[in-house]
N, C-alpha and C positions, 0 to 999 in steps of 0.2 A: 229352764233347767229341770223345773218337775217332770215335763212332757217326756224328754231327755230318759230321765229313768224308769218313769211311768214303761216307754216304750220297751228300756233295757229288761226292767223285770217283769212286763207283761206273761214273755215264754213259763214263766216259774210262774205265773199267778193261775195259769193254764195248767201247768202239769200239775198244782195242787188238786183242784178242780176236775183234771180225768180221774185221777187216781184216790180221789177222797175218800174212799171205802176203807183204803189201804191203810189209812191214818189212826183206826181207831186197835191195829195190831203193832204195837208199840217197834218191835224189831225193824220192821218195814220203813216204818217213818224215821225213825235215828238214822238207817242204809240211807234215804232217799237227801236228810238233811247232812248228814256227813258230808254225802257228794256234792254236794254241793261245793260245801268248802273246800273238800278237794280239788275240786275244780279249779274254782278259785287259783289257789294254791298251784296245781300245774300250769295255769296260764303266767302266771307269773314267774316260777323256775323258767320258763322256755324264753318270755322277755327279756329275763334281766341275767341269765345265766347257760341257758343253753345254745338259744341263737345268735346272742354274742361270741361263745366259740366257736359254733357253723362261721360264721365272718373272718372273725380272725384264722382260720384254718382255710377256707376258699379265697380270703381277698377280698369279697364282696355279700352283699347280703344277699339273700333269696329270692326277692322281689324282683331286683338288678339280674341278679343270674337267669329266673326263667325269662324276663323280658329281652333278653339280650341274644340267648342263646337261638342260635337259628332254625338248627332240628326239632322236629315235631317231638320224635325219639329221644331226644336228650330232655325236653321240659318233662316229657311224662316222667323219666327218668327222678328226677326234680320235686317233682310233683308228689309221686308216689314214695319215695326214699327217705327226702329232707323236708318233708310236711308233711303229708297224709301219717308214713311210719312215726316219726319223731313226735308229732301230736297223739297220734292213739296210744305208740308206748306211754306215753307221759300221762293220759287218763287212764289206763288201763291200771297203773301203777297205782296215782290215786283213787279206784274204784277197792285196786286189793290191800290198800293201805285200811280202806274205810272198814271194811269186811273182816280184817285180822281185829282190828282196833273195837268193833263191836259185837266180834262171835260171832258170824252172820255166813261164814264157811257150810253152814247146813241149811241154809235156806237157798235154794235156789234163785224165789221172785228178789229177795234180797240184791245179789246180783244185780237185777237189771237193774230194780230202780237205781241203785249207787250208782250205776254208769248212767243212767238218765240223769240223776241228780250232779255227778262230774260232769257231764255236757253241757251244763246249763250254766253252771259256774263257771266254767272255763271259756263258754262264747258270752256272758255278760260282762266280761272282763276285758274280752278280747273287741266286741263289740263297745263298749266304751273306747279303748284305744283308738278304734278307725274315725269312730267320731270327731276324736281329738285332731287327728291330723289330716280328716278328710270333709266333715262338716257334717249336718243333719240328715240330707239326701244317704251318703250311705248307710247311716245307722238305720235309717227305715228298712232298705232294703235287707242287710245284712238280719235284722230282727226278724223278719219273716222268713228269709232265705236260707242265711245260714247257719242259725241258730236251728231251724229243722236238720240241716245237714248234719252238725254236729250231734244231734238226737238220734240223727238214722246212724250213722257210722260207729257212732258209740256203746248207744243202744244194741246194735248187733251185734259188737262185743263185748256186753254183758249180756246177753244172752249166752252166748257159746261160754261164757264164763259160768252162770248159772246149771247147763247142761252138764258142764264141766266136775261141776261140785256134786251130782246126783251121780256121775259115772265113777268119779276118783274114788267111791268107797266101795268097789267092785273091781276099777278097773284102772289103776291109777296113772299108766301110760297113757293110756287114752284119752284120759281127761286132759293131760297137760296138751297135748297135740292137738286137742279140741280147742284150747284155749291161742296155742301159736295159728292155729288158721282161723279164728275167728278175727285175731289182730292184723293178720295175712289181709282179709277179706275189709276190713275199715280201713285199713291203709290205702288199698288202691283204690277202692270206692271215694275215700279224701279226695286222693290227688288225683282220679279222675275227673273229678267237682271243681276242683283248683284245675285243671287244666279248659276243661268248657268254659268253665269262667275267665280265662284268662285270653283264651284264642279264639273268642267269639262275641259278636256285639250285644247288647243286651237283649237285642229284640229277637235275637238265634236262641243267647243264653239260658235265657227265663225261661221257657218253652220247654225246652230239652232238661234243665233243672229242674221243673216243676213238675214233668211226670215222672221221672227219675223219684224224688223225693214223695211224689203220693204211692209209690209202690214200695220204696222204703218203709214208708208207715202202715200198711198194711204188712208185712212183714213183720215188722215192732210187734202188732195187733197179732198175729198169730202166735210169736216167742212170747207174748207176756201170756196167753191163753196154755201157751204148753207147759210152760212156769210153775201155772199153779198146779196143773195138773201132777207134777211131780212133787209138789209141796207136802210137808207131812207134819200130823201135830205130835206133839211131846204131852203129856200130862195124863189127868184122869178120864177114862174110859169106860163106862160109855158115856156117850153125851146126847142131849137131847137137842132136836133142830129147835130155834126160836121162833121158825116158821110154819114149819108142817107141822112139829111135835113130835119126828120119829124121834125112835131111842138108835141110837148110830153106836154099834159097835167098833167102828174101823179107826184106824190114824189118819185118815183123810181129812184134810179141808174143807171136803163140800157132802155134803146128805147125801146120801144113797138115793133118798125119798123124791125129792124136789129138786135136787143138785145145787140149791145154793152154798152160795161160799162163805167160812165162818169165819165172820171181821169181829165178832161181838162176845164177849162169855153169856155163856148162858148152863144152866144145870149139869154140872159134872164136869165144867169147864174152868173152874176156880182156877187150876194151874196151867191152864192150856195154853204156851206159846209157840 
């Protein structure tokens, strides 16, 4: 049973570890731990309350329906509509639950991580479940597999959420529209995923998933880089780098000087968040 969760929260022991810098700017870490439990949290609405009335409204459950249905066109249908949608709206909802709940509307990286932190939660959750009814072999897989999927999908909807939140104070229509086609964009990318995986052997599968998902995360890797760039501090100005030592007039994140990013108070930064 240890190995079991060991494998479960390995994804979370991992995102602590890329993102450790992030941890010592307090708002960041609450967004990334939030989501988490959000996660959580939407995995569990959609078990015990929402795709129980997908069932009782179609007669059968999802699993039964795409396996069943004959058209290629009707799974995607499936795929894309009654998973990929239903899942993202459901973290999307916990990422802006997390964000109202901790003030985190003006930070953009904020965003992402809560939706990386809701992905994690909601596939260790979900990933335990398959365990239960399918045994050890899928949780392996699904840890490495789809627990990244859930990261790419998600993650690129906080991102467009993140963009979202630097436009809506300039440009407010736009931001909300950024944010419906970012949810647009993980929806079918899901149930794309969910359909390869379903209508293909493992040894087609893996293959086509696994470049799929390494370019997903390069993507991630550029949304989190643009993130900060739109990032702004609040507090006393100017401030001195704890690196080079310039004296930094600007509201930036990062030194004019050396361009590092500031995770740390340092001189003139006693209120800096």
């Amino acid at each position: 049973m240890e190995f079991v969760f060991g494998l479960t929260f390995l994804p979370m022991a991992l995102f602590g570890v890329a993102f450790r810098k992030c941890w010592l700017d307090e708002p960041l870490k609450n967004a990334a731990l939030g989501g988490v439990a959000a996660g959580a949290a939407a995995s569990l609405v959609l078990k015990f309350a929402i795709y129980p009335g997908l069932q009782m409204l179609l007669g059968v459950d999802l699993r039964t329906a795409i396996a069943e249905t004959q058209q290629l066109w009707e799974k995607a249908i499936i795929c894309i509509f009654m998973v990929g949608g239903v899942e993202e709206s459901a973290k999307l909802c916990g990422t802006l639950v997390v964000l109202l709940a901790l003030g985190g509307l003006s930070r953009p990286p904020a965003a992402f991580l809560a939706s990386l932190g809701v992905a994690l939660g909601f596939s260790a959750l979900e990933n335990l479940d398959y365990f239960s009814l399918y045994g050890l072999d899928i949780l392996v897989l699904r840890a490495m597999v789809s627990t990244t999927g859930h990261l790419v999908f998600t993650g690129l909807v906080g991102a467009a959420v993140g963009v979202s939140l630097h436009l809506s104070r300039k440009k407010g229509l736009t931001g909300y529209l950024l944010i419906l086609g970012g949810l647009a964009t993980g929806a079918v990318l899901h149930g794309l995923f969910n359909l390869v995986a379903f209508e293909s052997t493992t040894e087609v599968s893996l293959p086509i998933l696994g470049c799929g998902l390494l370019l997903g995360m390069v993507l991630l890797y550029e949304a989190w880089m643009f993130l900060l760039r739109l990032d702004r501090a609040t507090g006393d100005f100017p401030w001195q780098c704890l690196d080079c030592g310039l004296i930094n007039g600007n509201s930036g994140r990062f030194c004019r000087g050396c361009g590092t990013r500031r995770v740390q108070f340092g001189k003139g930064l006693e209120n800096w968040q």
